[in-house]
Backbone as CSV, one residue per row, in Angstrom:
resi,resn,N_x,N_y,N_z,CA_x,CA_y,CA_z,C_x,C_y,C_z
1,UNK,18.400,38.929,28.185,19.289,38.922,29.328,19.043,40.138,30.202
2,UNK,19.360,39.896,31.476,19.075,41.167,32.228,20.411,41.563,32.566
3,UNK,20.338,43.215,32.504,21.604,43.984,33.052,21.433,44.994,34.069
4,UNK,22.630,45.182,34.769,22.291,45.433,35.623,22.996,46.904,35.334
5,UNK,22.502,48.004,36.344,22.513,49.357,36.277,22.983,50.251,36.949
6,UNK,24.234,50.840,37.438,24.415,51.708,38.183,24.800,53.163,38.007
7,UNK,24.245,53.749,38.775,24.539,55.685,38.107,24.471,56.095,39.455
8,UNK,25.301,57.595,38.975,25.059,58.837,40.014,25.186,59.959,39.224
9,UNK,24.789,60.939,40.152,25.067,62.256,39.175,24.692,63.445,40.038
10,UNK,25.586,64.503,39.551,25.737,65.782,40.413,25.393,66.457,40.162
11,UNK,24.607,67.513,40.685,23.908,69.091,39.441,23.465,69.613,40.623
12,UNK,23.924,71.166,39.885,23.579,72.496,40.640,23.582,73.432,40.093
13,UNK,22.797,74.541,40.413,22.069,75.943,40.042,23.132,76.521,40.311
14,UNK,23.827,77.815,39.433,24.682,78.353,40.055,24.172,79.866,38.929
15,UNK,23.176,80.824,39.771,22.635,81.626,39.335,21.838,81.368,38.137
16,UNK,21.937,81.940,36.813,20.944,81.381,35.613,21.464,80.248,34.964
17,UNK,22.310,79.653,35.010,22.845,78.414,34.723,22.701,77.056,35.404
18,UNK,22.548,75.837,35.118,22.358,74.697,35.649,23.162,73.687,34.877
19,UNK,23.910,73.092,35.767,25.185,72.092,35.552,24.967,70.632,36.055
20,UNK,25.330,69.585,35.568,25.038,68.504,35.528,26.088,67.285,35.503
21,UNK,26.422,66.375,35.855,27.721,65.083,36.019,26.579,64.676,35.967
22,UNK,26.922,63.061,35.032,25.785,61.474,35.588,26.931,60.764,35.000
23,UNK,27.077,59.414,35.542,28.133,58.672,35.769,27.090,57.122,36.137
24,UNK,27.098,56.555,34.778,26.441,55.008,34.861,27.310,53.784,34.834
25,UNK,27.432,52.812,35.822,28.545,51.680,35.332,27.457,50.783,35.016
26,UNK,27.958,49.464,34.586,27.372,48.714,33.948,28.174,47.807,34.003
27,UNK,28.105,46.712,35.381,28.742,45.349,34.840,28.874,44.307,34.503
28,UNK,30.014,43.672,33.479,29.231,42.921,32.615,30.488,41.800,32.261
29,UNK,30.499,40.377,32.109,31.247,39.389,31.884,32.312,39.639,32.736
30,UNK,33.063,40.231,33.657,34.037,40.372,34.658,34.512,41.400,34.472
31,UNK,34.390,42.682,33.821,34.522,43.899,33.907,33.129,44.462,34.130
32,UNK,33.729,46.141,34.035,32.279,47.231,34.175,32.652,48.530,33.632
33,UNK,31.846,48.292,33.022,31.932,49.485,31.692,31.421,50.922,32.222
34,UNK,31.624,52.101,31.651,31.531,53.386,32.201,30.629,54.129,31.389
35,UNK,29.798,54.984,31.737,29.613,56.188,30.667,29.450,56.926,31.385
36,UNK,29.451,58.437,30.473,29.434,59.884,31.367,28.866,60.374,30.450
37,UNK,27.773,61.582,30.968,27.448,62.836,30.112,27.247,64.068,31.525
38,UNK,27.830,65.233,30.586,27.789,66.690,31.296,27.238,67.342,30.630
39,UNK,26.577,68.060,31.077,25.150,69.097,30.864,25.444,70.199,31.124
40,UNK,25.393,71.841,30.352,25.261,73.326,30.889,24.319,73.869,30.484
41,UNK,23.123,73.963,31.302,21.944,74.952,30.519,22.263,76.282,30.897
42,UNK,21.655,77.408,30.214,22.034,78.535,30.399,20.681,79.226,30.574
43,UNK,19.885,79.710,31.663,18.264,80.170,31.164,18.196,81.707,30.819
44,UNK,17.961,82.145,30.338,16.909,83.466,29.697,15.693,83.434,30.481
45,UNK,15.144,84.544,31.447,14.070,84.558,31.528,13.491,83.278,32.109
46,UNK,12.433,82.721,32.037,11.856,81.740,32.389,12.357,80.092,32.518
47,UNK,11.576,79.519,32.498,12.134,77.659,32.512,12.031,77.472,31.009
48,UNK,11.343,77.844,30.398,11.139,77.620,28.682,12.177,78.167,28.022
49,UNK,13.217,79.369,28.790,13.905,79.996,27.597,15.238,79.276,27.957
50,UNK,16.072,79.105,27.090,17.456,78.225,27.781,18.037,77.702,26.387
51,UNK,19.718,77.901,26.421,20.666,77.764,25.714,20.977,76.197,26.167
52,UNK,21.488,74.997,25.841,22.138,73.603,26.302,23.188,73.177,25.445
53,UNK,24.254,73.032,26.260,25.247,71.863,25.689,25.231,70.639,26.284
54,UNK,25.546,69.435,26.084,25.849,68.512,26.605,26.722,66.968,25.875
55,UNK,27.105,66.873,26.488,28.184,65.410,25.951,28.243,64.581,26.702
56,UNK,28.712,63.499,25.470,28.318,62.000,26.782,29.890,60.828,25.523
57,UNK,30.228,60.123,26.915,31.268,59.074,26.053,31.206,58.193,27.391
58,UNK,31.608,57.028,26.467,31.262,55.816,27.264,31.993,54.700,26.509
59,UNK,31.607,53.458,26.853,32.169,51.961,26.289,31.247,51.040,26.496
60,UNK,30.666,50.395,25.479,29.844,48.749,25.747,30.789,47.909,25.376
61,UNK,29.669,46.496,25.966,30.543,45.134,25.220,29.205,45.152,24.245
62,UNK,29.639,44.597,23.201,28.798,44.211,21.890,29.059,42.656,21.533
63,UNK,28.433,41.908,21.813,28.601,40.687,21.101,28.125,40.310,19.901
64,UNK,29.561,39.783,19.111,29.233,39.955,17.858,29.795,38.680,17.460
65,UNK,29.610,37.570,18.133,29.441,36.686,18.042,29.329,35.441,19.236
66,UNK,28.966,34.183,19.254,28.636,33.085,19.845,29.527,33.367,21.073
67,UNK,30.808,33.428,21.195,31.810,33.605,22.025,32.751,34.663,21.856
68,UNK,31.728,35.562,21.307,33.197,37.121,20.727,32.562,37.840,21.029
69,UNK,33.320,38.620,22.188,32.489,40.572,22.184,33.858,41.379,22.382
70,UNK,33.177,42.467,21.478,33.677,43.800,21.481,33.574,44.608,22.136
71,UNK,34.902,45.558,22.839,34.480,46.359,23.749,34.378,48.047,22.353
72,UNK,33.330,48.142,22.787,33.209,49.660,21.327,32.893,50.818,22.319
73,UNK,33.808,51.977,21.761,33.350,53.690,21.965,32.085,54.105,21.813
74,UNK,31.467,55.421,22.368,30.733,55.767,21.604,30.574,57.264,22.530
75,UNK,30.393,58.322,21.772,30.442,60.030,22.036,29.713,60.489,21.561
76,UNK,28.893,61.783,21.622,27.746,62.281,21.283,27.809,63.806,21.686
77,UNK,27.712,64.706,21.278,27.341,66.346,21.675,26.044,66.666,20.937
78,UNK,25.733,67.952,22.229,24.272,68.043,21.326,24.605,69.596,21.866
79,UNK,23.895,70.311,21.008,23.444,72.259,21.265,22.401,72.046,21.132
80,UNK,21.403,72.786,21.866,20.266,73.092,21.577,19.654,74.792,22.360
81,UNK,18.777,75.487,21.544,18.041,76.783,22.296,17.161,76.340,22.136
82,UNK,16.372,77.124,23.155,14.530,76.981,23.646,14.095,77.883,23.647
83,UNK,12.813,78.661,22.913,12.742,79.714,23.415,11.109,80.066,23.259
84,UNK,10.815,80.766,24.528,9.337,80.747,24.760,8.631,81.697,24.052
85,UNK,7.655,81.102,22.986,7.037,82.401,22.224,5.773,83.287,22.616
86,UNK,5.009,82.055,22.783,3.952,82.749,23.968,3.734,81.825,25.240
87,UNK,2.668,82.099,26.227,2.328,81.051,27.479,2.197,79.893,26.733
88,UNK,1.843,79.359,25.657,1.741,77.893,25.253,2.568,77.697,24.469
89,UNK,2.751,78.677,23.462,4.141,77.831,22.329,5.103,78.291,22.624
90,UNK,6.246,77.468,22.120,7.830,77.756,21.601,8.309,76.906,20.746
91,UNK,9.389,77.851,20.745,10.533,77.348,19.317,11.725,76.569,19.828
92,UNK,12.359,75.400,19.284,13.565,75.198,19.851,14.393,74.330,18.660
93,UNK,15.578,74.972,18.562,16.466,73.968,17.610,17.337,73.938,18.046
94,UNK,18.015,72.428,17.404,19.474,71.633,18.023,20.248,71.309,16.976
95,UNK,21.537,70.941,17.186,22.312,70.179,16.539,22.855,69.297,17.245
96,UNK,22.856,67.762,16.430,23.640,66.605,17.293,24.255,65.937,16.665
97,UNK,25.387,65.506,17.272,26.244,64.596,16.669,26.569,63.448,17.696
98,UNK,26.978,62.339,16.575,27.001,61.002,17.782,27.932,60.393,16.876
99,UNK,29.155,59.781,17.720,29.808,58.826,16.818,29.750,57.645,18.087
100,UNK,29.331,56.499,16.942,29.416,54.992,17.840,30.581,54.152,17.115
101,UNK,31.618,53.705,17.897,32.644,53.105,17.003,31.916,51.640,16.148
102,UNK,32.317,51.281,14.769,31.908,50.587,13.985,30.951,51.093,13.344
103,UNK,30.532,51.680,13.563,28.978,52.712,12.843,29.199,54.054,12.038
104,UNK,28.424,54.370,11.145,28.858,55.653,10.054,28.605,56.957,11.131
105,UNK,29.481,57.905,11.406,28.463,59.231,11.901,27.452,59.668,12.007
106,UNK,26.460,60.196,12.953,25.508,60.598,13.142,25.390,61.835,13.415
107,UNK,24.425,62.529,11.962,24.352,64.087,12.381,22.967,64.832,12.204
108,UNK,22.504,65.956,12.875,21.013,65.923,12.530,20.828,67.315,13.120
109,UNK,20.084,67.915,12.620,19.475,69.234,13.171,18.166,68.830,13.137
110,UNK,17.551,69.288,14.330,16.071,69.703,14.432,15.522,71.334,15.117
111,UNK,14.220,71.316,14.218,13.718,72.116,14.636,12.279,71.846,15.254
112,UNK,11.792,72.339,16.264,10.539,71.622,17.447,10.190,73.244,17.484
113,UNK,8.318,72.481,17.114,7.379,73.530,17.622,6.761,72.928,19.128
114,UNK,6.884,73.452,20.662,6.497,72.791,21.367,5.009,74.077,21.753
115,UNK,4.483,72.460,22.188,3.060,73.021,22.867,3.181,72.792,24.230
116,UNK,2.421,73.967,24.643,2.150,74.013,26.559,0.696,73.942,26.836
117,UNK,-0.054,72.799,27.828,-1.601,73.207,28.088,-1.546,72.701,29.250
């Protein structure tokens, strides 16, 4: 099936920090469903070095059956630092969490070696 897609979203530099709104509807069987996520990066130094929060909550329909859908939650936060070790590598770790209603919690740390060439 095809769906259809609508977003906007607001962001601005406000000295070493960068801020973010996005706002997607989605409509679907005679309603239109919402989601949001907000973003604060914080930079150190360069584009590579940077602190992030961000969160996002929203609502789908889920059909979960022939003629039955569910309208379900779903929320998510994430932290993450970046940080530049030399001109090509860095280090960066996160923590995320996601809860989707009907679904067990979702939790996870990573740690990322990134490459630059």
């Amino acid at each position: 099936d095809q769906v259809d897609l609508y977003g906007g979203s607001l962001a601005n530099y406000l000295g070493a920090w960068y801020l973010r709104y996005r706002i997607t509807l989605v409509p679907s069987k005679g309603t239109t469903e919402a989601s949001h996520a907000v973003t604060a990066r914080r930079y150190f130094g360069g584009s590579d070095s940077h602190a992030e929060v961000s969160a996002t909550e929203g609502h789908s329909q889920v059909d979960v059956g022939p003629d039955d859908v569910e309208r379900r939650r779903s929320r998510s936060f994430t932290a993450k630092v970046s940080m530049a070790v030399t001109e090509h590598l860095g280090l960066a770790a996160g923590w995320h969490y996601e809860d989707y209603e009907a679904l067990p919690i979702g939790k996870a740390f990573t740690l990322e070696l990134v490459a630059r060439w």
